[in-house]
Structure formats: structure tokens, C-alpha cells
KOLNUDREN-375020 format. One record per residue (C-alpha): residue number from 1; residue in one letter; z, x, y. Coordinates in pm, whole numbers, plus 50000, padded with zeros to 5 digits. Last residue first. Layout:
<atoms>
<atom><n>NUM</n><res>A</res><z>Z</z><x>X</x><y>Y</y></atom>
...
</atoms>
This chain:
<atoms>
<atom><n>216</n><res>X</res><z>46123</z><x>50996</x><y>53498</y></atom>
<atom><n>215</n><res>X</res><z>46071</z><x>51219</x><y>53805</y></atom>
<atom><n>214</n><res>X</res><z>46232</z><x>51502</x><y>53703</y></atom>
<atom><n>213</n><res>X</res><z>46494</z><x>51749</x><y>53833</y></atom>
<atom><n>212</n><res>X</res><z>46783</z><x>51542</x><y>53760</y></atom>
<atom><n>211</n><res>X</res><z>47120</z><x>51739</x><y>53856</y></atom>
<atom><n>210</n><res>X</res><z>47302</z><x>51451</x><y>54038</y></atom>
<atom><n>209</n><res>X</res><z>47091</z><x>51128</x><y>53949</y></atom>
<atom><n>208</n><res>X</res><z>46915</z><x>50908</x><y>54237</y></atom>
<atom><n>207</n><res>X</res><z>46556</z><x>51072</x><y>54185</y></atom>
<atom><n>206</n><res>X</res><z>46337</z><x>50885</x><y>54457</y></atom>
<atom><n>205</n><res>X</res><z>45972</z><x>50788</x><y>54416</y></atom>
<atom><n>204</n><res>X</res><z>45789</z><x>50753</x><y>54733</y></atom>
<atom><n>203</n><res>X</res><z>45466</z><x>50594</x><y>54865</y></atom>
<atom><n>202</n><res>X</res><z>45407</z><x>50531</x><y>55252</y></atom>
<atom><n>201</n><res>X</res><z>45265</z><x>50414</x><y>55525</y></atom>
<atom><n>200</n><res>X</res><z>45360</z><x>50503</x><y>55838</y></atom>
<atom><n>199</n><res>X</res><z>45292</z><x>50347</x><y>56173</y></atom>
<atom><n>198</n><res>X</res><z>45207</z><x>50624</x><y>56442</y></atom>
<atom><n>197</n><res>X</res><z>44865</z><x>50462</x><y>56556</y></atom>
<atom><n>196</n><res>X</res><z>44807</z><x>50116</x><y>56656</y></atom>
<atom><n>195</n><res>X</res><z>44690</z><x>50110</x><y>57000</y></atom>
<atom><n>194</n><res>X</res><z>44386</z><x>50402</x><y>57087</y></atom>
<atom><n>193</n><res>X</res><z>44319</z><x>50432</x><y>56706</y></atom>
<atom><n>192</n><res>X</res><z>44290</z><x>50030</x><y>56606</y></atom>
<atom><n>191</n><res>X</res><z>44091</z><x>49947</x><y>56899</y></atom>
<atom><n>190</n><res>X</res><z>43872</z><x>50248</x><y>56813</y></atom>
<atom><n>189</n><res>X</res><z>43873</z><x>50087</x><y>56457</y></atom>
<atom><n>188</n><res>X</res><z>44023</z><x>50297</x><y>56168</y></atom>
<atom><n>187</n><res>X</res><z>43839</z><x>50112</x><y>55861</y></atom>
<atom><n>186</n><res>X</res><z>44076</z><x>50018</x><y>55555</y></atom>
<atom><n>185</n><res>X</res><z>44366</z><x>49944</x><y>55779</y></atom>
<atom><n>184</n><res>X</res><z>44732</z><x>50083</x><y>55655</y></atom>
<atom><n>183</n><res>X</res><z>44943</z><x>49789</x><y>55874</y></atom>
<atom><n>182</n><res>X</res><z>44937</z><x>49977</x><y>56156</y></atom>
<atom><n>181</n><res>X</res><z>44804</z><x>50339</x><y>56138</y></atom>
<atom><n>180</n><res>X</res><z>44910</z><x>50665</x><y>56007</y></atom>
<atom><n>179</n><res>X</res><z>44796</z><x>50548</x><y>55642</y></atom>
<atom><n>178</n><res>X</res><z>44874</z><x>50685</x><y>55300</y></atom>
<atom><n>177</n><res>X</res><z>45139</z><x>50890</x><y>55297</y></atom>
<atom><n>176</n><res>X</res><z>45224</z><x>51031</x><y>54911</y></atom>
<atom><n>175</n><res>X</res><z>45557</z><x>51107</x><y>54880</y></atom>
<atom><n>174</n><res>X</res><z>45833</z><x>51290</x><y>54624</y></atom>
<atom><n>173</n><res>X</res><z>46189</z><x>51268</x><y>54569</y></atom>
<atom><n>172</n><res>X</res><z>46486</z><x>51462</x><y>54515</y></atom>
<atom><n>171</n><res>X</res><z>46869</z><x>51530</x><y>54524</y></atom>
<atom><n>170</n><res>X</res><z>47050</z><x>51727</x><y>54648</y></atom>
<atom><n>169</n><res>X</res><z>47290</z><x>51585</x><y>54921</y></atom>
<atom><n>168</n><res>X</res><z>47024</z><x>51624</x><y>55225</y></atom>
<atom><n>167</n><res>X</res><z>46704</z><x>51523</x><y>55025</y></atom>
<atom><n>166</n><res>X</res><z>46531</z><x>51786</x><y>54796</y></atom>
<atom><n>165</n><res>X</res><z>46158</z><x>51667</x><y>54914</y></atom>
<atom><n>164</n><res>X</res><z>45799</z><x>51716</x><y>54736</y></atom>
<atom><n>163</n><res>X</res><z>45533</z><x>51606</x><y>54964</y></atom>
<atom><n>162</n><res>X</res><z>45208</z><x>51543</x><y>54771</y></atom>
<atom><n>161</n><res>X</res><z>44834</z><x>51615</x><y>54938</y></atom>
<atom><n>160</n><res>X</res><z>44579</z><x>51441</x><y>54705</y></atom>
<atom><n>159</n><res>X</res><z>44383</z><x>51282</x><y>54969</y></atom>
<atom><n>158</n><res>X</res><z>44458</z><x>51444</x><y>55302</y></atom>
<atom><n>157</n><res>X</res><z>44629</z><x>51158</x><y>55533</y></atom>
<atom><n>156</n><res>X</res><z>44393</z><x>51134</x><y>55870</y></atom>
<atom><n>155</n><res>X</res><z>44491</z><x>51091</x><y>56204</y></atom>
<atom><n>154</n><res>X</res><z>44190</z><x>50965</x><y>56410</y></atom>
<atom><n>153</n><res>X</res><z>44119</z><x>51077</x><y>56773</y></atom>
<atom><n>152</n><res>X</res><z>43996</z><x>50780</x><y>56993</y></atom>
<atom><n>151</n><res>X</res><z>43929</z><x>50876</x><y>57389</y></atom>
<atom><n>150</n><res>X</res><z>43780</z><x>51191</x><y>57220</y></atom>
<atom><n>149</n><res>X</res><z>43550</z><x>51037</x><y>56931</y></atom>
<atom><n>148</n><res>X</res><z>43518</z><x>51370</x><y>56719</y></atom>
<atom><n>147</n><res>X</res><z>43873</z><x>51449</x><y>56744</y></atom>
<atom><n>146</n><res>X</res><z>43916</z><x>51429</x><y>56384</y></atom>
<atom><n>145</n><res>X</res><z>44252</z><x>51546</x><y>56284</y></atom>
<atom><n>144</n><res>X</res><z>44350</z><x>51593</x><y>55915</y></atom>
<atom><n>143</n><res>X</res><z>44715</z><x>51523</x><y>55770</y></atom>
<atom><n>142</n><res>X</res><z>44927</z><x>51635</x><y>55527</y></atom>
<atom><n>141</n><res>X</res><z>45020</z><x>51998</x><y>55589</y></atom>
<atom><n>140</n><res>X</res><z>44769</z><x>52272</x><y>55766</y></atom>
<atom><n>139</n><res>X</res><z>44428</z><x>52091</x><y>55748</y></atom>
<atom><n>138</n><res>X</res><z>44511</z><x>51954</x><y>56105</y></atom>
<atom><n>137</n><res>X</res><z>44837</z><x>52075</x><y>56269</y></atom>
<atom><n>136</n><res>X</res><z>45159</z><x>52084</x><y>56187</y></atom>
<atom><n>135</n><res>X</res><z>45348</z><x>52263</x><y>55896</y></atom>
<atom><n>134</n><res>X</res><z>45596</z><x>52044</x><y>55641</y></atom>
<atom><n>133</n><res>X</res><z>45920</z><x>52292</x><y>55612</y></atom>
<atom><n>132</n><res>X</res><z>45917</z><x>52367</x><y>56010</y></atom>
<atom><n>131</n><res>X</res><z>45855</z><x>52698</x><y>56130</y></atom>
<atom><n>130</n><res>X</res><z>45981</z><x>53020</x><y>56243</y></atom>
<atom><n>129</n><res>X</res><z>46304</z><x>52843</x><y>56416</y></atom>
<atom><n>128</n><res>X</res><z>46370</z><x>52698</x><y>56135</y></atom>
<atom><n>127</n><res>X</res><z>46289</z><x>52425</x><y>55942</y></atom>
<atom><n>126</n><res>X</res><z>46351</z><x>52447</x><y>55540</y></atom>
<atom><n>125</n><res>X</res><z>46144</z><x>52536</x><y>55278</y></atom>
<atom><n>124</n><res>X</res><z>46131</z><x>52431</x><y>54873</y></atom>
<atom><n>123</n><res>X</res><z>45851</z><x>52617</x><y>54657</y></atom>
<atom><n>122</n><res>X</res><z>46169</z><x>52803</x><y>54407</y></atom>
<atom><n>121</n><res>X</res><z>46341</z><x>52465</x><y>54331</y></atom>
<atom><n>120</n><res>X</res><z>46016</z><x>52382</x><y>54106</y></atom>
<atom><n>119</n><res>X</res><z>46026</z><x>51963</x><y>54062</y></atom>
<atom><n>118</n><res>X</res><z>45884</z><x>51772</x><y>53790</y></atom>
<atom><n>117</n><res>X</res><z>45685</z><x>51450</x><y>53742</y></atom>
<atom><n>116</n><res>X</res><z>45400</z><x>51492</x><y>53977</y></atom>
<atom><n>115</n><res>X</res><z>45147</z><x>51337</x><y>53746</y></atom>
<atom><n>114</n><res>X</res><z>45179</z><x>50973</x><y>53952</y></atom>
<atom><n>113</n><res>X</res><z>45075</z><x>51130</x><y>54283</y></atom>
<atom><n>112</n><res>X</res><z>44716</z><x>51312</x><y>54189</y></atom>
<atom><n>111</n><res>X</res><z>44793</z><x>51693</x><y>54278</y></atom>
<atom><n>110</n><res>X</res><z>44807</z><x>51875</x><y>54548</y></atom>
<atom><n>109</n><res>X</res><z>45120</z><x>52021</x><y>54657</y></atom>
<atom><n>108</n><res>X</res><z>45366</z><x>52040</x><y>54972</y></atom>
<atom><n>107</n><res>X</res><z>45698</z><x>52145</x><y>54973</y></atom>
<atom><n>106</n><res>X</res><z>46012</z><x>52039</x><y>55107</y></atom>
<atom><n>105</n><res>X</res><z>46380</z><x>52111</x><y>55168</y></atom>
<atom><n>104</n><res>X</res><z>46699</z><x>51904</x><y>55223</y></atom>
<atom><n>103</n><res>X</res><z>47057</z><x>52073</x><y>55220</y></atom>
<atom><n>102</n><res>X</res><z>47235</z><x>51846</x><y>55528</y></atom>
<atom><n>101</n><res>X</res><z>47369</z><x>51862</x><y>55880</y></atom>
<atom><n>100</n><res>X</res><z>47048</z><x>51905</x><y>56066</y></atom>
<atom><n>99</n><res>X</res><z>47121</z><x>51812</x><y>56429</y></atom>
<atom><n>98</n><res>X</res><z>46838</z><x>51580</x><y>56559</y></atom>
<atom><n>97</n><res>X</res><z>46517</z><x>51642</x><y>56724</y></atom>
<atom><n>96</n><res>X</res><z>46525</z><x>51616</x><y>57116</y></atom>
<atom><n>95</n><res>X</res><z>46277</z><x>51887</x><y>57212</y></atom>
<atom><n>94</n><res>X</res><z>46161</z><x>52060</x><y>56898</y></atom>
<atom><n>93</n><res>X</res><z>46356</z><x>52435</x><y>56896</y></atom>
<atom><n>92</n><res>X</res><z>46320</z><x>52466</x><y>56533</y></atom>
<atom><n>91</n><res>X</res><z>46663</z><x>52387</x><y>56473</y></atom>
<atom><n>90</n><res>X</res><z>46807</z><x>52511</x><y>56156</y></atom>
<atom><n>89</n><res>X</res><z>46777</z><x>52423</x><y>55789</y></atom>
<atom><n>88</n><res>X</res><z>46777</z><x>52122</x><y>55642</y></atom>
<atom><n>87</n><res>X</res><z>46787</z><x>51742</x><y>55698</y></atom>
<atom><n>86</n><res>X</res><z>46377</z><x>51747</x><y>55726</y></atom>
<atom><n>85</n><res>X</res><z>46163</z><x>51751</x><y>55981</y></atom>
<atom><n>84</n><res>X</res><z>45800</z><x>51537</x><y>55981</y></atom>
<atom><n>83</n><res>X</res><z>45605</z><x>51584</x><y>56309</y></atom>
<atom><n>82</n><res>X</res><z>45276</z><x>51334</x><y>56298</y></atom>
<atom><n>81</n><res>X</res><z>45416</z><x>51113</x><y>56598</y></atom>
<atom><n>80</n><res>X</res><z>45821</z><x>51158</x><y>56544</y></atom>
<atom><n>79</n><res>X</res><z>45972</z><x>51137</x><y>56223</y></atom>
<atom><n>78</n><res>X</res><z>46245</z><x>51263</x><y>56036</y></atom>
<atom><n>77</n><res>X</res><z>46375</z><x>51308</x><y>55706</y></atom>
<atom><n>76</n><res>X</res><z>46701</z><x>51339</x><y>55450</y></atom>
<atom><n>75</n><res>X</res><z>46920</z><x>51124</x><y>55665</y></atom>
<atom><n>74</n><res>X</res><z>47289</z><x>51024</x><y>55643</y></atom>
<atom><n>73</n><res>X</res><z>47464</z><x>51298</x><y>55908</y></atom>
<atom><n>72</n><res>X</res><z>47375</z><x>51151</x><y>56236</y></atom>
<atom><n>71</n><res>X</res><z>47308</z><x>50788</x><y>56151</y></atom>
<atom><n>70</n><res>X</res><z>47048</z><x>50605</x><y>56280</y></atom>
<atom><n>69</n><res>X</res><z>46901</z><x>50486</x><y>56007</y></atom>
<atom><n>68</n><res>X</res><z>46564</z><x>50407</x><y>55871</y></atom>
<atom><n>67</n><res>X</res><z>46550</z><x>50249</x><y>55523</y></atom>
<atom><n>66</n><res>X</res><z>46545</z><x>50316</x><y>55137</y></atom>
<atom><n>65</n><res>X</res><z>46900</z><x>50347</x><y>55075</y></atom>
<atom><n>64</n><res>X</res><z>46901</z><x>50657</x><y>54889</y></atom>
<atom><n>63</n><res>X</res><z>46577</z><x>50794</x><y>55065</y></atom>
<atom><n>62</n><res>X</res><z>46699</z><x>50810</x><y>55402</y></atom>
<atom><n>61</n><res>X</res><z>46469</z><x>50803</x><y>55710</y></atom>
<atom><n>60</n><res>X</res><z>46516</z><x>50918</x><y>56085</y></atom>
<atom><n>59</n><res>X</res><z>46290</z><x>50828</x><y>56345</y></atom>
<atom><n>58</n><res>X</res><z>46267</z><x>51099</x><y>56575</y></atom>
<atom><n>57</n><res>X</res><z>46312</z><x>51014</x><y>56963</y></atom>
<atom><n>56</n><res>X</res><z>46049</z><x>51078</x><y>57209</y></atom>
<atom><n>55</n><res>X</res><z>45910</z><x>51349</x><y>57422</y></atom>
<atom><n>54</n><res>X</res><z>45609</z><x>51584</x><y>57383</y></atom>
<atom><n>53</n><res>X</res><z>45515</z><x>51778</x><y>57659</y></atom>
<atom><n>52</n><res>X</res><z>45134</z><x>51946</x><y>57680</y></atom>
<atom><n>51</n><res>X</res><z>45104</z><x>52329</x><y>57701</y></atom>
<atom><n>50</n><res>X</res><z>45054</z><x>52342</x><y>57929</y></atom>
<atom><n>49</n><res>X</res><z>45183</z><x>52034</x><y>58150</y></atom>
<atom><n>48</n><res>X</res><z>44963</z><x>51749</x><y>58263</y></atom>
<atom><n>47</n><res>X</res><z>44863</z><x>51630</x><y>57895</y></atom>
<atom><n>46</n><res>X</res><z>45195</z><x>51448</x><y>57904</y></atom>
<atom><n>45</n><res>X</res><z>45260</z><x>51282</x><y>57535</y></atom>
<atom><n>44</n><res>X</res><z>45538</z><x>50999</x><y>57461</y></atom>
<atom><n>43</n><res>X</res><z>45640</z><x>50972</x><y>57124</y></atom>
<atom><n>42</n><res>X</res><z>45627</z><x>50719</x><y>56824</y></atom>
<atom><n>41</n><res>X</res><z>45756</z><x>50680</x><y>56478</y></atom>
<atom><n>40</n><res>X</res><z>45677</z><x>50373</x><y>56359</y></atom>
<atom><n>39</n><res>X</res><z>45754</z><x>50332</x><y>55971</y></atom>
<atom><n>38</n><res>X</res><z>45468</z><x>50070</x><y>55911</y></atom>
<atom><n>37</n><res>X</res><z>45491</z><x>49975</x><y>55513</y></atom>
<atom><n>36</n><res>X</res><z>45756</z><x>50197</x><y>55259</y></atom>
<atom><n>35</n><res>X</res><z>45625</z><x>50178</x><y>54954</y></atom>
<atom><n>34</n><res>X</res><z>45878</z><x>50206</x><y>54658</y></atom>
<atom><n>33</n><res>X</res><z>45982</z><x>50352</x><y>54364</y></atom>
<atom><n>32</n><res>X</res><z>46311</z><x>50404</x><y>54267</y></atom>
<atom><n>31</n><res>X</res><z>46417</z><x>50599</x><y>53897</y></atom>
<atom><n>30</n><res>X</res><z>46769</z><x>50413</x><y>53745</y></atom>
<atom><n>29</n><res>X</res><z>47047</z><x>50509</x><y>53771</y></atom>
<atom><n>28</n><res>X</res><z>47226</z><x>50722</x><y>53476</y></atom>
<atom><n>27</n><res>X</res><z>47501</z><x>50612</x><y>53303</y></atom>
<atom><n>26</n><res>X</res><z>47764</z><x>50876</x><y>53248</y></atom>
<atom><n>25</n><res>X</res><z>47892</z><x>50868</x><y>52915</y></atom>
<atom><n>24</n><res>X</res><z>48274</z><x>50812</x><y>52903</y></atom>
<atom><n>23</n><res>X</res><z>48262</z><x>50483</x><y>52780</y></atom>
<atom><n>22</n><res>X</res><z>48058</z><x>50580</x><y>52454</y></atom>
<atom><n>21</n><res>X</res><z>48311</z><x>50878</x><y>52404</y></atom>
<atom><n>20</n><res>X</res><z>48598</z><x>50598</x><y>52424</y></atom>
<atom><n>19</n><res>X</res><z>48422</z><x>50367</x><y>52228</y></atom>
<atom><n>18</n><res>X</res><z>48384</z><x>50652</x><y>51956</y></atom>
<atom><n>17</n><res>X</res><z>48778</z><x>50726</x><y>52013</y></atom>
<atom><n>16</n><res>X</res><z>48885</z><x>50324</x><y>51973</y></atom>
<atom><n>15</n><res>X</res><z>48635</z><x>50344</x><y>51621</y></atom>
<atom><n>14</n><res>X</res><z>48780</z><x>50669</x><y>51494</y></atom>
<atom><n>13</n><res>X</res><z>49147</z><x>50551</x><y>51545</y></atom>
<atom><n>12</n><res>X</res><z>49059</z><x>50188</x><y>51429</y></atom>
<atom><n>11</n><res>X</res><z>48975</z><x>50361</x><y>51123</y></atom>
<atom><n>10</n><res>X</res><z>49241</z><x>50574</x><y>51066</y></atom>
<atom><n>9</n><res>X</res><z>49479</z><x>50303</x><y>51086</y></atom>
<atom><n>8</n><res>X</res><z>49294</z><x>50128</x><y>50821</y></atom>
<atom><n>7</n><res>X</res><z>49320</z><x>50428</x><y>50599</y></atom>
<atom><n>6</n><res>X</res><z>49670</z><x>50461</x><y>50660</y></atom>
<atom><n>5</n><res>X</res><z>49773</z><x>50079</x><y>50549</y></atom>
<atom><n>4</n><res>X</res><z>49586</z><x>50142</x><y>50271</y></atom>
<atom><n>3</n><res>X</res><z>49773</z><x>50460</x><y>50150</y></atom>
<atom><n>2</n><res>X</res><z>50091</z><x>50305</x><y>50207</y></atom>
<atom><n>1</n><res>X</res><z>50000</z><x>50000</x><y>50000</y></atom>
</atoms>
């Protein structure tokens, strides 16, 4: 009887430790993907000075919650007409961008969105005073200028271009911008360039998990 009465005691012993191990098994979040649709980020240009004077808040995003913000320490990027910062780093000496109080990096690849499932820690820069993480200028990071209609210069995402970001507290996510214009037009309009530019569209994936260096 002795024996039996052990046996069943060992039992619930093994099965309350295995729920135990079970309970103690971190449960991962799931993977976000999203679009974000007409992030404005606009500025205020004067062509007087030389070289010309660009003014204007940054528009601060955060990938965690999937929105703008204005806080001063929850952001992992910022915008401000086709300038994109990050939450890393030092000042680059950018009239009025904001304090960076975080860890973020980025890198830019090519490579067809969906397939970028992994991240190499090695490619990731931060702003500085040499340079900002995501270079300006057309053919340089994400974008193209065409200045062939002067009174309507067109902003142009590069097809294929993929900005890989470590976000503020470490973790990561990628995006693929697909329109600087309102509403992501199919045809960029004069109309549409002279009145409706600095609207972001965007794709991203976000990796929520502590330590996840994947996309999946």
C-alpha cells in the first residue's frame, strides 16, 4: 500500500514540475507587419540663403506601437522631408532634430522585401556628426530625385532598396517605402508634386522578441 501510495506521489511530482517548466517558457510575440499610409513629415525650405535653410520639426516614429509620438525618449526614427535619423548615435548637427537617447542603427540593402528574413549586426550605422545612418541625396539611400520638370521635382523610392533598423531598445525591423506622396498615387501629377509631397508610405515588419534576429 506504501509503495502505491509513493508511486502516485511521484507522479503528481513529475506532472506539477513539467507544468511548471511549461509555465516558465517564455512566450514569444508574435511577428508585426504593417503599412503605415501618409506619415507627413514636412519642412519649410528658403532657397534665399546658401546654402538653402531647412526648418521644420521631425516626425518621430516608433515601431513597438506602430504610430508617431512625440515623446523624447520612445522613438526608434525620424522624419523630416526625405531626412530619415534614427534613435542612435550623436547629433549630426541637423537644425532642430531631436536628442538621440536610444541604441538604433540602420542599413540599407537590396533585395526583394519579403526574402529579408535575417539581420547582420556588423552593417548597422548610427548618425553622427560624419553622417547620418540612411545617406541623403539622390541614388545615395532610398530615394531618387528627378528634377527634370523644375517647378515639379519628383521624389522617387528606389525599387528594391530595404532599410534594415535595430530600434532604440534592441530590437529590429525592416522597411520598404513605397510612395513620398499623398495617398501613394500611381502617376505623380504636377498637381500632385508641387502639393502633396512628404506623405510616407510605408511597409515594415517589426521583431518584438529580446534577442530575435530574424524576421519569422
Amino acid at each position: 500500500m506504501k509503495t502505491i501510495q509513493l508511486t502516485v506521489l511521484a507522479i503528481i511530482c513529475i506532472g506539477f514540475t513539467s507544468c511548471n517548466n511549461d509555465d516558465d517558457t517564455p512566450q514569444l510575440i508574435a511577428v508585426k507587419a504593417e503599412q503605415f499610409v501618409n506619415l507627413h513629415a514636412p519642412q519649410t525650405s528658403d532657397f534665399t540663403t546658401s546654402p538653402p535653410t531647412i526648418t521644420g520639426d521631425f516626425v518621430k516614429f516608433d515601431f513597438a506601437t506602430g504610430t508617431t509620438t512625440t515623446s523624447d525618449t520612445d522613438w526608434d526614427i525620424a522624419f523630416r522631408g526625405t531626412t530619415i535619423l534614427v534613435n542612435g548615435g550623436t547629433s549630426s548637427g541637423i537644425p532642430e532634430e531631436p536628442t538621440r537617447t536610444g541604441n538604433a542603427g540602420a542599413y540599407i540593402l537590396t533585395d526583394i522585401f519579403n526574402e529579408v528574413n535575417t539581420i547582420t549586426e556588423s552593417s548597422f550605422e548610427q548618425d553622427s556628426a560624419l553622417g547620418l545612418a540612411i545617406k541623403t541625396g539622390s541614388g545615395n539611400g532610398w530615394y531618387n530625385y528627378d528634377g527634370s520638370n523644375p517647378f515639379a521635382p519628383k521624389i522617387e523610392p528606389i525599387p528594391g532598396k530595404v532599410i534594415v533598423f535595430r530600434t532604440a531598445d534592441n530590437k529590429y525591423a525592416k522597411v520598404e517605402i513605397l510612395s513620398y506622396y499623398k495617398d501613394n498615387p500611381d502617376v505623380i501629377t504636377e498637381d500632385i508634386a508641387q502639393n502633396d509631397s512628404r506623405y510616407f508610405t510605408f511597409n515594415y515588419v517589426y521583431q518584438p522578441n529580446e534577442g530575435k534576429t530574424t524576421f519569422e
